[in-house]
N, C-alpha and C positions, 0 to 999 in steps of 0.2 A: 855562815849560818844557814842550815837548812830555813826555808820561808814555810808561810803558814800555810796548812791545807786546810780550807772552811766545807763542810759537808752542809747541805742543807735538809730537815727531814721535819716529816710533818707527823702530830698523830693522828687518828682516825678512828670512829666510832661508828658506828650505823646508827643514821637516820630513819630509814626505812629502810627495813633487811632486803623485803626483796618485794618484786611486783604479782610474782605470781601467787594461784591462788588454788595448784592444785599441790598436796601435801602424798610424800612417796615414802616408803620407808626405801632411805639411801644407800643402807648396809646389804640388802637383797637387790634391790632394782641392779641390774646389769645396763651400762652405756650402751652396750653394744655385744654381736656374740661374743665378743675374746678379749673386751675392755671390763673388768668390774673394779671394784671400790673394797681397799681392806681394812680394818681396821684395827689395834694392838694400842698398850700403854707403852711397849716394851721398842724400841727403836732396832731396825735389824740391818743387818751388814749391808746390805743392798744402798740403805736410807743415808749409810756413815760415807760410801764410795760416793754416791749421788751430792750431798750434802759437800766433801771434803772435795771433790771436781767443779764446782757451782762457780762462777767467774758471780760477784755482789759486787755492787755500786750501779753503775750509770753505763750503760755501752756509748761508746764515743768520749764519754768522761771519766772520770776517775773509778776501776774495776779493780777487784782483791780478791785474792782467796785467803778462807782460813785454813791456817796452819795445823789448828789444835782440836777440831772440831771432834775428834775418837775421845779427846780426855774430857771437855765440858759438855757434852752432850748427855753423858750422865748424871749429872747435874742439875738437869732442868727440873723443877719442879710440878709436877701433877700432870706429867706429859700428855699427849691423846694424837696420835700418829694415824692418818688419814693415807692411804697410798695407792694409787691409780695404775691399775697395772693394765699391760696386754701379756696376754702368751704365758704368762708369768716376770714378766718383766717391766722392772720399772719404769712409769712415765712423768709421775709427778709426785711431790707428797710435800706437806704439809701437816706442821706439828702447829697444835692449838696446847699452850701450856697454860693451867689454871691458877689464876691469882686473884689474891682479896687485895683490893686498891681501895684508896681513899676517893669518895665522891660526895659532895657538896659536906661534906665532915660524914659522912654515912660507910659503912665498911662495904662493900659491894664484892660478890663474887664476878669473875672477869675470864674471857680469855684472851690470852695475849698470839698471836700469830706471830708465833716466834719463828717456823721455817716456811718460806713456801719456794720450794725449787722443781724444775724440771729439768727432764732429760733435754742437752743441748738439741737433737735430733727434728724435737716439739714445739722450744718456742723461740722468739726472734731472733737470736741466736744462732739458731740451726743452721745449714747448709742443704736443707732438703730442695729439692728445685720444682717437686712436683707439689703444684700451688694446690689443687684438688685436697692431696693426704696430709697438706700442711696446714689448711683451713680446717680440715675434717680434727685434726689432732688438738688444735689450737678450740674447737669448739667443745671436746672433750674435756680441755683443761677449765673453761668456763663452769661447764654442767658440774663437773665434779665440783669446783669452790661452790657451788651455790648448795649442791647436796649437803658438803661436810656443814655449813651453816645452817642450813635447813633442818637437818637432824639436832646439831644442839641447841639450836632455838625451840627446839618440841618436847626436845627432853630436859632443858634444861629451864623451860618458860622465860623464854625472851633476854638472855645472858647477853653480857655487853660486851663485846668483841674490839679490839682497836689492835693498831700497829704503829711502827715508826717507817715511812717510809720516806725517800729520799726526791724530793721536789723535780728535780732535773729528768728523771727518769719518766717518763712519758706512758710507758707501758704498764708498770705501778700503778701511775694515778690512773691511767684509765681504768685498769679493774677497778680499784678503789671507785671510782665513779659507778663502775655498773651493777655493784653489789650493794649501795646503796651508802655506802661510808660517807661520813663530814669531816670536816677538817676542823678540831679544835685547839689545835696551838701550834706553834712554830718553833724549834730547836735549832739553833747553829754548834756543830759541835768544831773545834779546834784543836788540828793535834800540832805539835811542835817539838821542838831535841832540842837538849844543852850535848856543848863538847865536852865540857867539864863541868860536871854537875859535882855540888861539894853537900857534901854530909851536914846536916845542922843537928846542935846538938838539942834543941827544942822540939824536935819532929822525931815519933817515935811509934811504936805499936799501940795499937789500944789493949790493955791487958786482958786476961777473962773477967776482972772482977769489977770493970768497970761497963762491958759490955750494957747492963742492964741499965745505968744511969745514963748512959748515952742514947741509947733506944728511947730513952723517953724524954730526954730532951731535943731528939729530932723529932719527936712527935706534935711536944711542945711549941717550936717554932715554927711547925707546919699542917697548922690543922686543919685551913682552909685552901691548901693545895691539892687539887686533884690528882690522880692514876699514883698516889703515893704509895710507895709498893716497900717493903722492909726485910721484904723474905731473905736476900742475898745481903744485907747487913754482917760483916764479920763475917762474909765467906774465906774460909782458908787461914783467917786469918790479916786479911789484906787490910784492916779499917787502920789507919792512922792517924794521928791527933797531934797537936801542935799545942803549946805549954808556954805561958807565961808565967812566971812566976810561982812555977809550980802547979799553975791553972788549965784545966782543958780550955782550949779557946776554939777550936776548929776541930773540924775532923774530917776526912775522907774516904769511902770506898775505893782503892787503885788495885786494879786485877791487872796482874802483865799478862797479852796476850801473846801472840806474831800473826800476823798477816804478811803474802806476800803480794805485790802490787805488782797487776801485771799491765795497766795500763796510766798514765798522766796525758791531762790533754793540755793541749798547746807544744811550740817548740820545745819550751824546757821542760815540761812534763817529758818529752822523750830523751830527754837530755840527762835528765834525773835519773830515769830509767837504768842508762847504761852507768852513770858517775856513783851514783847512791850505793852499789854495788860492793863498790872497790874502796871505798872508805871505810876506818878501820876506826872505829871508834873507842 
């Protein structure tokens, strides 16, 4: 049996955006003469390469790349594509997607910090060796996150910003710390495999015509749960529901992704690596 992998990830909201107190317009201001700041709804090839090379997770722990990233990308809903370039070339970007979430039962417009990557070259990551251009880059990536926030805080009068991010990761939390985010709850996620997973004949699709009775029965048993988000409800089709006697009893969202895992830590984390491979399931 494959064992369990436990992920740890936090969300995060701003407490205090930011400390300063002079206000720029971030679409114009240039970082620097050959560094400026772009902006698009529309995601562009550059952002899909960047995104789809991106090693996520934890350096030294557990790191993945997504597989599928060209097909769900389109996807996102209400995107807003931030992208930091030199020369013409990308160095960082971050996608802010807009969502209406549940907050103390109140609908709240949101955005969720769905991508923030950079070019390996720029941050901890890198192999750059000259500490100078690697500080200098690394302060670029600060100023730009504060600008993209700065700007939709002004135009959007003080929007609540949060993320999931992954506890172990040291460099996460620190931004999150210096852009003024809090920590309001803690997620364990757990993934796991059967060798031989068997078919039930009680677990099934949720139909189209029941979609609407179900949407508001999840609303019903969650009204005073926060960052409740509905939008991706019956994407593609993936909601499934479990039937007793005839009865919906359960239900779930299950999107199949792939990821491919290019690091485990510890011995058998390496070990995984090379066996995980050649198993044929």
């Amino acid at each position: 049996m494959i064992p369990f992998l436990f992920f740890m990830t936090k969300i995060f909201f701003p407490n205090n955006l930011y400390i300063q107190t002079q206000i720029v317009n971030c679409m114009e201001k240039k970082l620097s003469a050959t560094v400026s700041i772009k902006q698009s709804e529309k995601v562009t090839p550059e952002v899909i390469t960047l995104l789809k090379n991106t090693l996520w997770g934890t350096p030294g722990q557990t790191q993945y790349q997504h597989l599928e990233t060209e097909k769900t990308i389109h996807d996102i809903h209400s995107p807003i594509y931030f992208n930091l370039e030199r020369l013409d070339s990308l160095l960082c970007t971050v996608c802010l997607a807009g969502r209406e979430v549940n907050i103390d039962e109140r609908q709240i417009d949101s955005h969720y910090v769905r991508y923030l990557a950079a070019n390996p070259a720029i941050n901890s990551n890198g192999k750059r060796k000259n500490v100078s251009i690697r500080k200098e880059s690394r302060g670029f990536v600060k100023q730009f996150m504060e600008e993209v926030f700065l700007k939709e805080a002004i135009e959007n009068k003080k929007p609540l910003f949060y993320a999931y991010v992954e506890s172990d990761n040291e460099q996460s939390m620190h931004l999150c710390e210096y852009y003024g985010f809090r920590r309001v709850s803690t997620m364990t996620t757990m993934a796991f495999s059967r060798f031989s997973p068997k078919i039930s004949k009680n677990i099934r699709r949720a139909l189209p015509a029941e979609q609407k009775q179900i949407r508001e029965e999840i609303i019903k048993q969650y009204p005073q749960h926060n960052f409740m988000y509905l939008e991706h409800i019956f994407y593609k089709d993936n909601y499934f529901v479990a039937e007793v006697d005839g009865k919906i009893v359960a239900g779930v969202q299950s999107n199949p992704m792939r990821w491919a895992f290019r690091n485990l830590p510890g011995i058998s984390g390496k070990l995984l690596l090379k066996i995980l491979p050649h198993i044929i399931i």
